[in-house]
C-alpha positions as CSV (number, residue, x, y, z in Angstrom):
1,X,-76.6,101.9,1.1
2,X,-77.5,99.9,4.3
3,X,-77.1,96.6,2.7
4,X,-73.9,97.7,1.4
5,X,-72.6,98.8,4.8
6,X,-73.7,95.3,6.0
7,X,-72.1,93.4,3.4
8,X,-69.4,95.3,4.3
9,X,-69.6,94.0,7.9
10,X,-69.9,90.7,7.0
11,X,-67.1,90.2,4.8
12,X,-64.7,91.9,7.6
13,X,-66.1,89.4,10.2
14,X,-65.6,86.2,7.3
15,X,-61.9,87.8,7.1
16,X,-61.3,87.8,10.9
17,X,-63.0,84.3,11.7
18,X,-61.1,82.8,9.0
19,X,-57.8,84.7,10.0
20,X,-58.3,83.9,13.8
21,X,-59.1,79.8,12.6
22,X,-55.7,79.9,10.6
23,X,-54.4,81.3,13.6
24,X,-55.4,78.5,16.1
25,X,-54.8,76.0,13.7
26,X,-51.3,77.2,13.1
27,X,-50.8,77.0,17.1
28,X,-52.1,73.5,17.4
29,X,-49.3,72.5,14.7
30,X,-46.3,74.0,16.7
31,X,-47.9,71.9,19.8
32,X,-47.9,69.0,18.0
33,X,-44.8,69.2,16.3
34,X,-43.2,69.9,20.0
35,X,-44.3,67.3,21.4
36,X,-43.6,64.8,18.7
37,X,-40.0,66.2,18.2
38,X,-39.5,65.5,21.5
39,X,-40.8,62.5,22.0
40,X,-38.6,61.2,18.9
41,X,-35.6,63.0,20.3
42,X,-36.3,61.3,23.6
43,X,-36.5,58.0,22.2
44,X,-33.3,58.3,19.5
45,X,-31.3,59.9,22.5
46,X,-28.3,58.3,23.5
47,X,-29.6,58.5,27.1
48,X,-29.5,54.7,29.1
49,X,-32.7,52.9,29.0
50,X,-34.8,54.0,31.9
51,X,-34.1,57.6,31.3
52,X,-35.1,57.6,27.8
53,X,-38.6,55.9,29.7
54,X,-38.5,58.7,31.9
55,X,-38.3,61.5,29.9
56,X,-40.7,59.5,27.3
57,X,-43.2,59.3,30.3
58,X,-43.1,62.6,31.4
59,X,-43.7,63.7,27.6
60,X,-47.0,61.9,27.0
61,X,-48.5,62.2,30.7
62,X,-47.4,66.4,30.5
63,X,-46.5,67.3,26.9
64,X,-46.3,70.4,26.8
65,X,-43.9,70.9,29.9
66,X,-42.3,68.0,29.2
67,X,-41.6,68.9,26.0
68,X,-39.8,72.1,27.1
69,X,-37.9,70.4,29.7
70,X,-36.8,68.0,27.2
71,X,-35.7,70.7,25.0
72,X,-34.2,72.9,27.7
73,X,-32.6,70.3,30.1
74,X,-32.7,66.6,28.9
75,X,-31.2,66.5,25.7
76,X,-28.2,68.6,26.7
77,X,-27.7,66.5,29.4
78,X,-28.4,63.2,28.0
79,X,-25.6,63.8,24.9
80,X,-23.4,65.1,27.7
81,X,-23.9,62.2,29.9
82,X,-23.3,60.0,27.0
83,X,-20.1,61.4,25.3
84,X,-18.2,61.7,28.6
């Protein structure tokens, strides 16, 4: 009976590890497809040469804010800027 209740335990704590791996892994694919959205959607942009470097530069020295600012600020106002 004890080595069944510790089986038991075992499999439970196999089922959590492995849940809480799938878990990080699946975070540490949204990061990186972020980032490399934005950095692709930086670059395509229709923004003039030195912002696209900008925002380019800001992605890869601080991805993951830059990212967001990308996303939130700079491609609204780089298709703005461009289709005035």
């Amino acid at each position: 009976m004890l080595t069944l209740i510790a089986s038991t335990a075992t499999s439970t704590d196999q089922t959590w590890g492995f849940l809480g791996a799938a878990g990080i892994i699946a975070v540490l694919a949204a990061y990186a497809l972020l980032v490399i959205g934005a950095f692709f959607s930086a670059l395509f942009s229709p923004a003039s040469g030195g912002m696209k470097l900008v925002w380019i530069v800001f992605i890869v020295i601080a991805p993951f804010i830059g990212s967001l600012l990308w996303f939130l600020a700079g491609k609204r106002n780089a298709y703005e800027t461009a289709y005035r």
